[in-house]
DSSP file (Angstrom, degrees, kcal/mol; ACC not computed):
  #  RESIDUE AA STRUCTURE BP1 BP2  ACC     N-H-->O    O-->H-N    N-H-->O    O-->H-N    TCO  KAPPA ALPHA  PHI   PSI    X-CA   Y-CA   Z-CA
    1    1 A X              0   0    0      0, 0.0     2,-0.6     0, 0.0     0, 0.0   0.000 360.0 360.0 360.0 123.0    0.0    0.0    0.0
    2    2 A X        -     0   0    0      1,-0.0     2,-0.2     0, 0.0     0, 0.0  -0.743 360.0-124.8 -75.4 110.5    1.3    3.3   -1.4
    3    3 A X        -     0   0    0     -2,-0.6     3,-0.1     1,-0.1    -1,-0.0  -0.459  26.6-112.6 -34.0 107.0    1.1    6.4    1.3
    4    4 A X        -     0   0    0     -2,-0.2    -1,-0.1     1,-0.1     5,-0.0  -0.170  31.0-108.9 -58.5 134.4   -0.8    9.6    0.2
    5    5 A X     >  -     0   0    0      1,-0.2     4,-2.6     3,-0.1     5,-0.2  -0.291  30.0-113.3 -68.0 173.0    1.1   12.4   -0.2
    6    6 A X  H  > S+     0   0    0      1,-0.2     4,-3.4     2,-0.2     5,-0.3   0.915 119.3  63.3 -69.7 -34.6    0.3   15.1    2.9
    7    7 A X  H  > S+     0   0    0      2,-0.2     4,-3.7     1,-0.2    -1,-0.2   0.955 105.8  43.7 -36.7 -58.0   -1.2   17.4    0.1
    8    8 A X  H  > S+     0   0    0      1,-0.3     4,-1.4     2,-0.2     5,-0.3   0.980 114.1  48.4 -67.1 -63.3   -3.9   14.6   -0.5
    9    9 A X  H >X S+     0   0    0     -4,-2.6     4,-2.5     2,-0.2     3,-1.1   0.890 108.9  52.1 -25.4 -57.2   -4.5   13.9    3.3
   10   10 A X  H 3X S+     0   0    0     -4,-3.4     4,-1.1     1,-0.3    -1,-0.2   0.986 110.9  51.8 -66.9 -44.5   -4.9   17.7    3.8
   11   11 A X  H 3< S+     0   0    0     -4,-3.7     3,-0.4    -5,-0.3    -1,-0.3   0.900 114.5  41.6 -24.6 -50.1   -7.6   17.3    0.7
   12   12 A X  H XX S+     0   0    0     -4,-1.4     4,-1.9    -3,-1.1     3,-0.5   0.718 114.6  48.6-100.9 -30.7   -9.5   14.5    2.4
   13   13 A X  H 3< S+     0   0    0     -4,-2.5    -1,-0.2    -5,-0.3    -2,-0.2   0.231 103.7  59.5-104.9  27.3   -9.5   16.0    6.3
   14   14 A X  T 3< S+     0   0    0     -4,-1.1    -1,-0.2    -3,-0.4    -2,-0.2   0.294 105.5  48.7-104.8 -17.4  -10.6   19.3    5.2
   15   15 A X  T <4 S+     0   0    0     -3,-0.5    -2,-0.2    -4,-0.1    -3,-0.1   0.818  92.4 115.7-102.6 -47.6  -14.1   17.4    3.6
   16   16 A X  S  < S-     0   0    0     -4,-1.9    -3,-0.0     4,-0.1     5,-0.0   0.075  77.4-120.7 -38.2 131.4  -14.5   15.4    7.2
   17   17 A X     >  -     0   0    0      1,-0.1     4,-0.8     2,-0.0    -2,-0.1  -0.255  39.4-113.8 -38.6 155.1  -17.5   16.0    9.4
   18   18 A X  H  > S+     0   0    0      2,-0.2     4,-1.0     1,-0.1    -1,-0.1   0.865 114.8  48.5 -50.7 -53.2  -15.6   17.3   12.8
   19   19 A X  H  4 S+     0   0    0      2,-0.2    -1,-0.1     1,-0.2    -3,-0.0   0.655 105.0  58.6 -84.5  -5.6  -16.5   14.3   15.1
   20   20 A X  H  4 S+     0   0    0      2,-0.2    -1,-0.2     1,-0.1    -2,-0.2   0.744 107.8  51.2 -78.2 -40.1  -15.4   11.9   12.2
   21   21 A X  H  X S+     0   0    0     -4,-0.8     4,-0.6     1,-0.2     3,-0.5   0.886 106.3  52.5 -67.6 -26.9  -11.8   13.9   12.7
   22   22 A X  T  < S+     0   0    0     -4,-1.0    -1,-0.2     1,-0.3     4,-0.2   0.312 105.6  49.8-100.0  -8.5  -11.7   13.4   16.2
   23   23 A X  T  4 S+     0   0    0      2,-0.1    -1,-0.3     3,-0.1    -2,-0.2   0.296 112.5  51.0-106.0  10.5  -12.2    9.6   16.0
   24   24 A X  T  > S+     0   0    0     -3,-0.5     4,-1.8     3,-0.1    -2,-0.2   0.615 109.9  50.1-106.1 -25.0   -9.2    9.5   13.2
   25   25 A X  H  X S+     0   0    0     -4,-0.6     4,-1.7     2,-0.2    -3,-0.2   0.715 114.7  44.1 -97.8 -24.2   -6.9   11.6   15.7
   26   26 A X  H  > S+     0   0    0      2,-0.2     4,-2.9    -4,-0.2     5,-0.2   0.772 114.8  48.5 -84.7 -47.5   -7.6    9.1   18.8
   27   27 A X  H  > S+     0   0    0      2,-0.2     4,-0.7    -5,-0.2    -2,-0.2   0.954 114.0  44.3 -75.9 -24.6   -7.2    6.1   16.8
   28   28 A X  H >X S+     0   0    0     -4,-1.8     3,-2.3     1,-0.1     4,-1.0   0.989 116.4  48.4 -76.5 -51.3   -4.0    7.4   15.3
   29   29 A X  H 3< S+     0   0    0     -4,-1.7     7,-0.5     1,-0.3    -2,-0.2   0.599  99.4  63.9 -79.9   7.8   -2.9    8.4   18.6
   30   30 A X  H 3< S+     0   0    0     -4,-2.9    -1,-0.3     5,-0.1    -2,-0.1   0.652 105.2  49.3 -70.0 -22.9   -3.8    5.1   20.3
   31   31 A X  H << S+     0   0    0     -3,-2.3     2,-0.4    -4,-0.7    -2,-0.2   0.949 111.6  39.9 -94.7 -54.3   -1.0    3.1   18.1
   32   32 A X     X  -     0   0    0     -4,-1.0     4,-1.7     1,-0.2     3,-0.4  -0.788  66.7-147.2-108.6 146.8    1.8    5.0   18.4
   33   33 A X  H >> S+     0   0    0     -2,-0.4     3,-1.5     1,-0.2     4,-0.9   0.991 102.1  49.3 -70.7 -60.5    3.3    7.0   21.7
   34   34 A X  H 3> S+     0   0    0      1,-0.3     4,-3.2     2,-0.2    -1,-0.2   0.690 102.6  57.3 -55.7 -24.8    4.8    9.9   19.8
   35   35 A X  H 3> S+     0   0    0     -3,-0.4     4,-3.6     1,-0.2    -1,-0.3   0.956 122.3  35.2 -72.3 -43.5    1.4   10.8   17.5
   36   36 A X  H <X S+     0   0    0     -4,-1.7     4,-1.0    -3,-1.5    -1,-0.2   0.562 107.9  55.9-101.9  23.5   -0.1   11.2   21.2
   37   37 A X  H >X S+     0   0    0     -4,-0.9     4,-2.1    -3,-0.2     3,-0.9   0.804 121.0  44.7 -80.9 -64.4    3.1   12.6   23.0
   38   38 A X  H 3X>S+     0   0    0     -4,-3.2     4,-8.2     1,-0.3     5,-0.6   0.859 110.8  47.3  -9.1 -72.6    2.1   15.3   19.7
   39   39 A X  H 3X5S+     0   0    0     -4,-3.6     4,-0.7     1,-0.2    -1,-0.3   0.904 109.7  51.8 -47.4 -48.6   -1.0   15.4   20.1
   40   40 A X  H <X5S+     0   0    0     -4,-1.0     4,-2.4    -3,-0.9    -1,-0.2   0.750 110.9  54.8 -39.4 -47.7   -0.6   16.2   24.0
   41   41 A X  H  X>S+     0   0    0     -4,-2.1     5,-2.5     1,-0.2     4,-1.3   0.896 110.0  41.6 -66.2 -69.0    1.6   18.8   23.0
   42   42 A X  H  <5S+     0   0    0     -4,-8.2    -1,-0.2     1,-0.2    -2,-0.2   0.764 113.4  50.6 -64.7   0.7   -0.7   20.5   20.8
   43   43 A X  H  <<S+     0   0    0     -4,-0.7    -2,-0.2    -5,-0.6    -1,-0.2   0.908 130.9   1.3 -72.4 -82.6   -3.4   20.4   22.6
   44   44 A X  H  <5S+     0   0    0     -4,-2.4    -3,-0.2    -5,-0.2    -2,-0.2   0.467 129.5  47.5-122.7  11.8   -2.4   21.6   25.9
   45   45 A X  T ><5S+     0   0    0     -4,-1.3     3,-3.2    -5,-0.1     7,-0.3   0.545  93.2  74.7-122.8 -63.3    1.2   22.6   25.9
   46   46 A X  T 3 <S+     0   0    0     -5,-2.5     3,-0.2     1,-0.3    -4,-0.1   0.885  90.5  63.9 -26.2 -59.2    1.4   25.1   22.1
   47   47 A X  T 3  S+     0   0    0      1,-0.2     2,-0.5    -4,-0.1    -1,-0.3   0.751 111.3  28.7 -70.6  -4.8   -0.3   27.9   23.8
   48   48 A X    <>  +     0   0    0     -3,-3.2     4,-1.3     1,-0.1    -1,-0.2  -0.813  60.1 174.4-135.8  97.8    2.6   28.5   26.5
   49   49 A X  H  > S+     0   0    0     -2,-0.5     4,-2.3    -3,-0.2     5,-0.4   0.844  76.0  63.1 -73.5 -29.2    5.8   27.6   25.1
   50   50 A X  H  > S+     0   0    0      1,-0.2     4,-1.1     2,-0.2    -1,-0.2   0.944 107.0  45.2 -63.6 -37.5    7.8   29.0   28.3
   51   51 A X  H  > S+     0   0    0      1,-0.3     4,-2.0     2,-0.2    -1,-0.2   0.785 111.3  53.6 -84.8 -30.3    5.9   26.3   30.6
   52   52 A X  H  X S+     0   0    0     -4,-1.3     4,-2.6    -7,-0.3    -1,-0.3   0.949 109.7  48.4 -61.9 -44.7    6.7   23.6   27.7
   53   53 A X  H  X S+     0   0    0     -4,-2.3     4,-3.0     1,-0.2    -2,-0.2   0.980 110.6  54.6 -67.5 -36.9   10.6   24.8   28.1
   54   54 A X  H >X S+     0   0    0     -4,-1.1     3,-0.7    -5,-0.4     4,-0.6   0.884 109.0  43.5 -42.0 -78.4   10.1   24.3   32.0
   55   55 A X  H 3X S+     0   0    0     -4,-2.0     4,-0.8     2,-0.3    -1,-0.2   0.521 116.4  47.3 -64.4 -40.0    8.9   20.8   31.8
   56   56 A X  H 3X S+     0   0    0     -4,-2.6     4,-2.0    -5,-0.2    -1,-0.3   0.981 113.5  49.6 -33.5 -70.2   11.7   19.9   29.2
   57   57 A X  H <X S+     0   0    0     -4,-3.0     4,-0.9    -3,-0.7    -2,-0.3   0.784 110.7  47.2 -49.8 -43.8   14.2   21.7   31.5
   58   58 A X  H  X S+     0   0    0     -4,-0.6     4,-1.5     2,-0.2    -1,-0.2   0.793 113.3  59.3 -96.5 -28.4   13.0   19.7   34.9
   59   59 A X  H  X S+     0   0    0     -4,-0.8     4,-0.5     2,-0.2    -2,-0.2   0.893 108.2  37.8 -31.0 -52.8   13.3   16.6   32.6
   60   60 A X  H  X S+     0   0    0     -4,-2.0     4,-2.9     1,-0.2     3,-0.2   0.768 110.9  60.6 -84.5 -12.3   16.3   16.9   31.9
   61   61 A X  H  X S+     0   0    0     -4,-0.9     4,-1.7     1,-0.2    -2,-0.2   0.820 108.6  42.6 -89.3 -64.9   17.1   17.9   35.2
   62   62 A X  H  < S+     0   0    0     -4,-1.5    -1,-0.2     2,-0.2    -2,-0.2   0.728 108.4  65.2 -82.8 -10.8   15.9   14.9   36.7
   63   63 A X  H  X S+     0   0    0     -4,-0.5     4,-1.3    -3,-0.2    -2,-0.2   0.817 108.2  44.9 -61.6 -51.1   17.9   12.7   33.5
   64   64 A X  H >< S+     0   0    0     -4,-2.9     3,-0.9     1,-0.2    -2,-0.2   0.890 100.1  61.9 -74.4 -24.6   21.0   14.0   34.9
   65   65 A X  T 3< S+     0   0    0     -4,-1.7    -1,-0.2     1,-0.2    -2,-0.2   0.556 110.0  47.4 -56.2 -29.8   20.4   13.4   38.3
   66   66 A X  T 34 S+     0   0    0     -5,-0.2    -1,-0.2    -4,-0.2     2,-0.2   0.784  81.9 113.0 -82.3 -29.9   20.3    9.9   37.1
   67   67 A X    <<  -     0   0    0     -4,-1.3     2,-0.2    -3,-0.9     8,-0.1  -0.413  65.3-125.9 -77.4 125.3   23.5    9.5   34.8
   68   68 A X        -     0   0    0     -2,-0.2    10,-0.2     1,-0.1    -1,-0.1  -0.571  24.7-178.4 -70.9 134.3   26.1    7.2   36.0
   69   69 A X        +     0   0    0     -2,-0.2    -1,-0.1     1,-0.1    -2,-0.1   0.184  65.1  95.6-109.0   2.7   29.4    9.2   36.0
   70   70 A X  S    S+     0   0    0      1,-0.1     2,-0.2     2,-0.1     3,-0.1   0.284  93.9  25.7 -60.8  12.6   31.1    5.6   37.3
   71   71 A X  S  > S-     0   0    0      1,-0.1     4,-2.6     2,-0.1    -1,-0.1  -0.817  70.1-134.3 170.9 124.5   32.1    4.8   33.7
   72   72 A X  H  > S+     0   0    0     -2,-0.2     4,-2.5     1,-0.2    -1,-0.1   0.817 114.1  58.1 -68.5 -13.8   32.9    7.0   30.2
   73   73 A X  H  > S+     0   0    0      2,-0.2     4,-1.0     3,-0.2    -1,-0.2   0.896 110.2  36.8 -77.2 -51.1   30.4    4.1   28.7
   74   74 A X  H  > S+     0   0    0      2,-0.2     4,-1.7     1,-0.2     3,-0.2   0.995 115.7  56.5 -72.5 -62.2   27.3    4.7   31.0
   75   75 A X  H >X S+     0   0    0     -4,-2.6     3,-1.8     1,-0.3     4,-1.6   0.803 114.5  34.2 -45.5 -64.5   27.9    8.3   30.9
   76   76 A X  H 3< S+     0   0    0     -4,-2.5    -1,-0.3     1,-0.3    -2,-0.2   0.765 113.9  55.3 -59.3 -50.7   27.8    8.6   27.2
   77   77 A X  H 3X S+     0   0    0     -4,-1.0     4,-0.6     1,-0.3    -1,-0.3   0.297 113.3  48.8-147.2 -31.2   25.1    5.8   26.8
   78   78 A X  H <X S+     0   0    0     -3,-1.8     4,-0.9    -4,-1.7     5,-0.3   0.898 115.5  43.7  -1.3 -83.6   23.0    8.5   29.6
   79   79 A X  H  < S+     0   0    0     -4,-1.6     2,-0.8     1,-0.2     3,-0.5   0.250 108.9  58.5 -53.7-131.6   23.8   11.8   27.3
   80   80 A X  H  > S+     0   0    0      1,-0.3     4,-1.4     2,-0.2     3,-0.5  -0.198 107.1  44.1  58.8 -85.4   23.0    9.9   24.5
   81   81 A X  H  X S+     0   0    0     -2,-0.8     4,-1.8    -4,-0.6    -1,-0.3   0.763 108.3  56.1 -51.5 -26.7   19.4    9.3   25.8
   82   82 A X  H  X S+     0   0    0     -4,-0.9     4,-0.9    -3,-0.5    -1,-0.2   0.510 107.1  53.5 -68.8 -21.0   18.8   12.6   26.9
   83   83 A X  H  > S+     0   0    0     -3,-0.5     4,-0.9    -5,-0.3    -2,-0.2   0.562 106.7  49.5 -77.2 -17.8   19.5   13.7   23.6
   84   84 A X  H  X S+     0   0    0     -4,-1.4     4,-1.0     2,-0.2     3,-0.3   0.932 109.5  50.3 -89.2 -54.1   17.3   11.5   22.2
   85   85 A X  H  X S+     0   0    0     -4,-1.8     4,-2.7     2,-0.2     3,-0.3   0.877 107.5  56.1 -44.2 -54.2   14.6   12.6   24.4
   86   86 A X  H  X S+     0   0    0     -4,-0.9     4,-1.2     1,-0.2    -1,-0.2   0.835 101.5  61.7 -28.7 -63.7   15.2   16.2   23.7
   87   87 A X  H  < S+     0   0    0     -4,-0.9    -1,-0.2    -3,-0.3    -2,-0.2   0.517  94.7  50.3  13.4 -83.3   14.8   15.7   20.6
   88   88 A X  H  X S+     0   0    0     -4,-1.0     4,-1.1    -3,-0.3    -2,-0.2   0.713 109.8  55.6 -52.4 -54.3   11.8   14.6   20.5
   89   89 A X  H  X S+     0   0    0     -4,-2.7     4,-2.5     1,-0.2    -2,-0.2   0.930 115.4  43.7 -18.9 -64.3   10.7   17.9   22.7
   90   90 A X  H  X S+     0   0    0     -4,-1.2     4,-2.2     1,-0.3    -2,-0.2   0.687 102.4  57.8 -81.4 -24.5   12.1   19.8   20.2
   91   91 A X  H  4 S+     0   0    0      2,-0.1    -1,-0.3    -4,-0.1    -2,-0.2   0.630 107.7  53.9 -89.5 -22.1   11.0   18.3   17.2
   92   92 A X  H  < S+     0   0    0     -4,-1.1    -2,-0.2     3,-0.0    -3,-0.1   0.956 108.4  45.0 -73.0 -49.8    7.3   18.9   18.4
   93   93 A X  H  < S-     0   0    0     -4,-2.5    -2,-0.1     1,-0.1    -3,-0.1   0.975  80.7-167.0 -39.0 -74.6    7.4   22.4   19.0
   94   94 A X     <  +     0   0    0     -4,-2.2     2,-0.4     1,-0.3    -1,-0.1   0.190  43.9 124.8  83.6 -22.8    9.3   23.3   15.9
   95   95 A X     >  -     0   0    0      1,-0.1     4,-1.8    -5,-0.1    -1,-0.3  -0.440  57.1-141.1 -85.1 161.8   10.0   26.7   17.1
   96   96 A X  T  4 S+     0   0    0     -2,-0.4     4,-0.2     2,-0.2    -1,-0.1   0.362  91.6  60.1-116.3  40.5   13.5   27.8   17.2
   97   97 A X  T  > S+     0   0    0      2,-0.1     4,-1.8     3,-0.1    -1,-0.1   0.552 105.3  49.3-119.5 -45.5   13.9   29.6   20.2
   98   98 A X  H  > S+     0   0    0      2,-0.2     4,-2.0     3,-0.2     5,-0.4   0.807 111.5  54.6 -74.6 -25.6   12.9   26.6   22.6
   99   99 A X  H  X S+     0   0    0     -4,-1.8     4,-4.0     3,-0.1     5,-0.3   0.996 110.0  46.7 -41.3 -67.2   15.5   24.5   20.5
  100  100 A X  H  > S+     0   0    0     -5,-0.2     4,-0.8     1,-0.2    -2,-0.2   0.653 110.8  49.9 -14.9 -61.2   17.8   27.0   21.3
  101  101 A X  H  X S+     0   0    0     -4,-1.8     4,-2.3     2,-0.2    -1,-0.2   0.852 114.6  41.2 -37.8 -54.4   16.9   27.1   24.9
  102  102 A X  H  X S+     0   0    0     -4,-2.0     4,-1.7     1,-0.2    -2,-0.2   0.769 113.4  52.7 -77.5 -24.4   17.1   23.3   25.6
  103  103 A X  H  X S+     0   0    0     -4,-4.0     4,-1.9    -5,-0.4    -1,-0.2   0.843 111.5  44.1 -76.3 -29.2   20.0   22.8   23.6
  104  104 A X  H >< S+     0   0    0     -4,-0.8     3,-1.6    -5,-0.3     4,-0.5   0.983 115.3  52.1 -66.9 -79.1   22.0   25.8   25.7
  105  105 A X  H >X S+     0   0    0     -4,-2.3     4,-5.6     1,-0.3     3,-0.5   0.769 109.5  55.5 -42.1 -46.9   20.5   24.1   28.9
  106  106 A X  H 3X S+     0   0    0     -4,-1.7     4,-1.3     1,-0.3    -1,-0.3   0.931 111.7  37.9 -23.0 -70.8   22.0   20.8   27.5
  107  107 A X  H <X S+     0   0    0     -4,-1.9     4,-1.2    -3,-1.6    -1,-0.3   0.580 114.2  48.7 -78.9  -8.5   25.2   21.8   27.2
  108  108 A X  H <> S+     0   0    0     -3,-0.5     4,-1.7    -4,-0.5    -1,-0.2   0.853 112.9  57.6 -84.1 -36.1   25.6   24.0   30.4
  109  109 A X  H  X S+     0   0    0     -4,-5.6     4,-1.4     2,-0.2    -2,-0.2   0.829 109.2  43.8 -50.9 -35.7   23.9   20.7   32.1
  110  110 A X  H  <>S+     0   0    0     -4,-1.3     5,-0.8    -5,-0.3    -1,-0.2   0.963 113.4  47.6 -72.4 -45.8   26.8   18.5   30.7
  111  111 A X  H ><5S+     0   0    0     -4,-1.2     3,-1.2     1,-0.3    -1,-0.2   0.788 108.6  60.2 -56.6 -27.5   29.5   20.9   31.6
  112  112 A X  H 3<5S+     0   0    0     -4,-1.7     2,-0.8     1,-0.3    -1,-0.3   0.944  96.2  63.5 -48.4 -69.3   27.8   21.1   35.0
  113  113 A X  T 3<5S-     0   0    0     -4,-1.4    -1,-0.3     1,-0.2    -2,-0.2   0.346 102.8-125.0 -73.1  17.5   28.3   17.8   35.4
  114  114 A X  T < 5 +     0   0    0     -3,-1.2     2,-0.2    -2,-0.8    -1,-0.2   0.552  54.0 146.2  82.8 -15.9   32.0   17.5   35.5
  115  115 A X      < -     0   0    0     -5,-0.8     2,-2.6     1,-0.1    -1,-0.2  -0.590  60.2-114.5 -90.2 147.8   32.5   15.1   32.9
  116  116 A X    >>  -     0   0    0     -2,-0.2     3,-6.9     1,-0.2     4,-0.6  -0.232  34.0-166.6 -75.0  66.8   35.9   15.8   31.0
  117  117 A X  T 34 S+     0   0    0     -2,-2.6     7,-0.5     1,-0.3     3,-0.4   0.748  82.3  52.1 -14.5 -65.9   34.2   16.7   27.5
  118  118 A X  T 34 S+     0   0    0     41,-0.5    -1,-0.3     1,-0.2     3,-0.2   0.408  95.8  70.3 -73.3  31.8   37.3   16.5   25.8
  119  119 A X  T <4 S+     0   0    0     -3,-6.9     2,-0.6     1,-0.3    -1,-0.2   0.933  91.5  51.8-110.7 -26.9   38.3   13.2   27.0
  120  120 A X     X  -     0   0    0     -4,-0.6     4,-2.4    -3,-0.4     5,-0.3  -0.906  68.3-151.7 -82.5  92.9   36.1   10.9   25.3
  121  121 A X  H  > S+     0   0    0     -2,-0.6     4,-2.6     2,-0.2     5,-0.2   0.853  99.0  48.3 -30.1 -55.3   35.8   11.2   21.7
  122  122 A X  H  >>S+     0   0    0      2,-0.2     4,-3.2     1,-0.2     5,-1.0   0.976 112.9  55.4 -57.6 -73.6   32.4   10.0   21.2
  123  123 A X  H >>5S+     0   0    0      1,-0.2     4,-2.5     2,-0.2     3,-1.3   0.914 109.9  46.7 -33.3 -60.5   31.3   12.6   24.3
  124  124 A X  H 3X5S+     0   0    0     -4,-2.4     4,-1.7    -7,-0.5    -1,-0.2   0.936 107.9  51.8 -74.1 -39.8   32.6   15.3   22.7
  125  125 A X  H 3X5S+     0   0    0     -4,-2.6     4,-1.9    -5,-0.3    -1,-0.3   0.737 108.5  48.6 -61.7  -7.8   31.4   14.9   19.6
  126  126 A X  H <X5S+     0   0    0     -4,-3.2     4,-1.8    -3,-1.3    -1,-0.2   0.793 108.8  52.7 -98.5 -24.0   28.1   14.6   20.6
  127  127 A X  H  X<S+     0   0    0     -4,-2.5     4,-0.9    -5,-1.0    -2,-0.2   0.881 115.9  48.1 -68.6 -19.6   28.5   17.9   22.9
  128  128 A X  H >X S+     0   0    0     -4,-1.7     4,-1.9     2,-0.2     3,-1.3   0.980 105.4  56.6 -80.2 -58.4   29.9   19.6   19.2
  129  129 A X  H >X S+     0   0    0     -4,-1.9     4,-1.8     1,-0.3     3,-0.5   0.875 107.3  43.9 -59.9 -47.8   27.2   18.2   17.6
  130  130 A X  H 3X S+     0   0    0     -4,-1.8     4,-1.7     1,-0.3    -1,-0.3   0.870 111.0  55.9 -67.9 -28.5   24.5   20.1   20.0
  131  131 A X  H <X S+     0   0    0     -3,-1.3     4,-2.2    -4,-0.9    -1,-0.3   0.844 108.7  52.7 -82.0 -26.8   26.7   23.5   19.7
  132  132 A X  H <X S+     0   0    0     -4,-1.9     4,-1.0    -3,-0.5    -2,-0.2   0.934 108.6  47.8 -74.4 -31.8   26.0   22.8   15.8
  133  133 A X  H >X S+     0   0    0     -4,-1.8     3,-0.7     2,-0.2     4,-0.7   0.918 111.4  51.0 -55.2 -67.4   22.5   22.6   16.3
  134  134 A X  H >X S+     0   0    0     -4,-1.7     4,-2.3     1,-0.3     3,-1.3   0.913 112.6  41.6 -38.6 -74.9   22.6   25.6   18.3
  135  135 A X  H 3X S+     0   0    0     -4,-2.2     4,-1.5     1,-0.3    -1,-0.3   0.776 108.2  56.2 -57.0 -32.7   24.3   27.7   16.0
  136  136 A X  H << S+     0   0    0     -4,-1.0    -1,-0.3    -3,-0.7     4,-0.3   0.435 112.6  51.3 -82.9   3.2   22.5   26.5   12.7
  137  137 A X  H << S+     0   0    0     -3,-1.3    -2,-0.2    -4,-0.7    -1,-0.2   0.530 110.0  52.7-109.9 -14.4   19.2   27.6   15.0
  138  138 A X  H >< S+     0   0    0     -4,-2.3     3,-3.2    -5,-0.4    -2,-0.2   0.989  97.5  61.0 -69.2 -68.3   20.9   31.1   15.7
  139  139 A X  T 3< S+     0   0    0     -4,-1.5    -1,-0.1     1,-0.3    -2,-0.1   0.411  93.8  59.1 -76.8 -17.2   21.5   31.9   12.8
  140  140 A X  T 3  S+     0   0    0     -4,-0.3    -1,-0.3   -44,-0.1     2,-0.1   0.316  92.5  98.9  -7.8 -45.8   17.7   31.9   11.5
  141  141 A X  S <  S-     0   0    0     -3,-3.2     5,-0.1     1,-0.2    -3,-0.0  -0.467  90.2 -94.1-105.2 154.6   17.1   34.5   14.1
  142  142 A X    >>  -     0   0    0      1,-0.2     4,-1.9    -2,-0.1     3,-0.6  -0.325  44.9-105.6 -75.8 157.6   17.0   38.0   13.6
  143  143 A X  H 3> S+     0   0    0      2,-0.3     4,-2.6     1,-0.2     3,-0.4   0.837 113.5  59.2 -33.0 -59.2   20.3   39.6   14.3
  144  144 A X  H 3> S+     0   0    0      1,-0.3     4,-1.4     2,-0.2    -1,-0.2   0.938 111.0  46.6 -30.2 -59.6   19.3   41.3   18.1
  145  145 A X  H <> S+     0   0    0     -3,-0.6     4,-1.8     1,-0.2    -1,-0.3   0.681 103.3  58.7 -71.6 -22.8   18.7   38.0   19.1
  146  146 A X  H  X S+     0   0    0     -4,-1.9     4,-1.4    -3,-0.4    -1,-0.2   0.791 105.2  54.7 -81.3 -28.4   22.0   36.3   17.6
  147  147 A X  H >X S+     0   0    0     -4,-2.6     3,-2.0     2,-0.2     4,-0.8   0.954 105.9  47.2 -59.3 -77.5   24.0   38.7   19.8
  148  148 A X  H >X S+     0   0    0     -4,-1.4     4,-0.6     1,-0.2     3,-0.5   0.681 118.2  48.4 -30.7 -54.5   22.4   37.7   23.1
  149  149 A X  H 3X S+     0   0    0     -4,-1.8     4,-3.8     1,-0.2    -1,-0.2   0.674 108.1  48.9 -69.7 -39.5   23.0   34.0   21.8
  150  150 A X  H <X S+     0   0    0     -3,-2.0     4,-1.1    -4,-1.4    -1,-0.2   0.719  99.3  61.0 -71.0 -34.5   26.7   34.2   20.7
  151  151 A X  H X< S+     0   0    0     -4,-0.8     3,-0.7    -3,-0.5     4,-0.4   0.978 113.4  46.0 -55.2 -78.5   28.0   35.8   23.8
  152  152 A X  H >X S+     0   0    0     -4,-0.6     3,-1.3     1,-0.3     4,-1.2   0.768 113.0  51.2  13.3 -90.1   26.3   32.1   25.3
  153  153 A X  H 3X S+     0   0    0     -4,-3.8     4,-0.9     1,-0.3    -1,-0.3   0.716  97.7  55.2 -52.6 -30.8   27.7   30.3   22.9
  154  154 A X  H <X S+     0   0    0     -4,-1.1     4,-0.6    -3,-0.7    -1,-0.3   0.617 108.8  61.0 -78.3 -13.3   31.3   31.3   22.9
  155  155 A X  H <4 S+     0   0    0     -3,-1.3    -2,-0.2    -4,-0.4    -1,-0.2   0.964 104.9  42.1 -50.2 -87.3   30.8   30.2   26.6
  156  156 A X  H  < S+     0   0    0     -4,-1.2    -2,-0.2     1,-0.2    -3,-0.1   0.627 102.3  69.2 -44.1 -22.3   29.9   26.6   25.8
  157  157 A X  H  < S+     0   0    0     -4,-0.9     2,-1.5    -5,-0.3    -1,-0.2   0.850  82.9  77.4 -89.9 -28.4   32.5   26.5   23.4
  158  158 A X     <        0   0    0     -4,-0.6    -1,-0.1     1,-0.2    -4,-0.0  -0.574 360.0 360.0 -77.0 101.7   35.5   26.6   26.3
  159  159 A X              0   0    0     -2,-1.5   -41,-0.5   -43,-0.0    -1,-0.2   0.368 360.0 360.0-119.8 360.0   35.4   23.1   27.5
């Protein structure tokens, strides 16, 4: 079975009765967790993005609180999941000022923690890789905002 493009979907859920949409949006989000993490997110989260950043931020918060620092293999195999998790956050929103945020919080959290960034290859790359992120989301942004950001960044960047 061939997939409709989104065009054609949009086509076809624009003609739906209303309570006919709302039994297509429960049954998709009954099969998979992320269509209703989504949904959750749109729903009751969109209209206040600061309180979404919160609830990211005391996520992660409680992630790190968790990561065994006994071992450069747990540790990474920790970040790693908190990146993944992140992620996901961040890939609902879509804005690029709460990437921005959670990805700065990331990295101030790792550095926080103590672990020697440059001492693990894999670790550091994956802390480079969030600064890349960062910066390809700065740069987006109108100019004002890229100052405030850069200052930040040049921060993170001493490890």
């Amino acid at each position: 079975m061939k997939a409709a493009t989104i065009n054609e979907l949009k086509k076809e859920l624009t003609a739906l009765p209303p309570k006919q949409l709302v039994e297509l949006c429960l049954r998709l989000a009954k099969y998979k967790k992320e269509s209703k993490e989504l949904l959750t997110y749109l729903i009751f989260e969109s209209d206040n993005e600061s309180d979404y950043i919160r609830a990211i931020k005391s996520d992660m918060d409680v992630l790190f609180e968790e990561l065994n620092m006994d071992n450069y293999y747990f540790a990474k195999k920790g970040l790693q999941k908190i990146v993944r998790s992140i992620s996901k956050y961040i890939k609902y929103s879509g804005i690029k000022n709460t990437e921005i945020e959670v990805l700065m919080y990331f990295c101030k959290k790792m550095k926080a923690t103590g672990i020697k960034i440059g001492y693990s290859p894999v670790i550091e790359n994956l802390y480079n890789r969030q600064l890349t992120k960062i910066k390809k989301s700065i740069s987006s942004l109108h100019e004002d905002l890229q100052f405030d950001y850069q200052q930040e960044i040049e921060q993170l960047e001493e490890y």
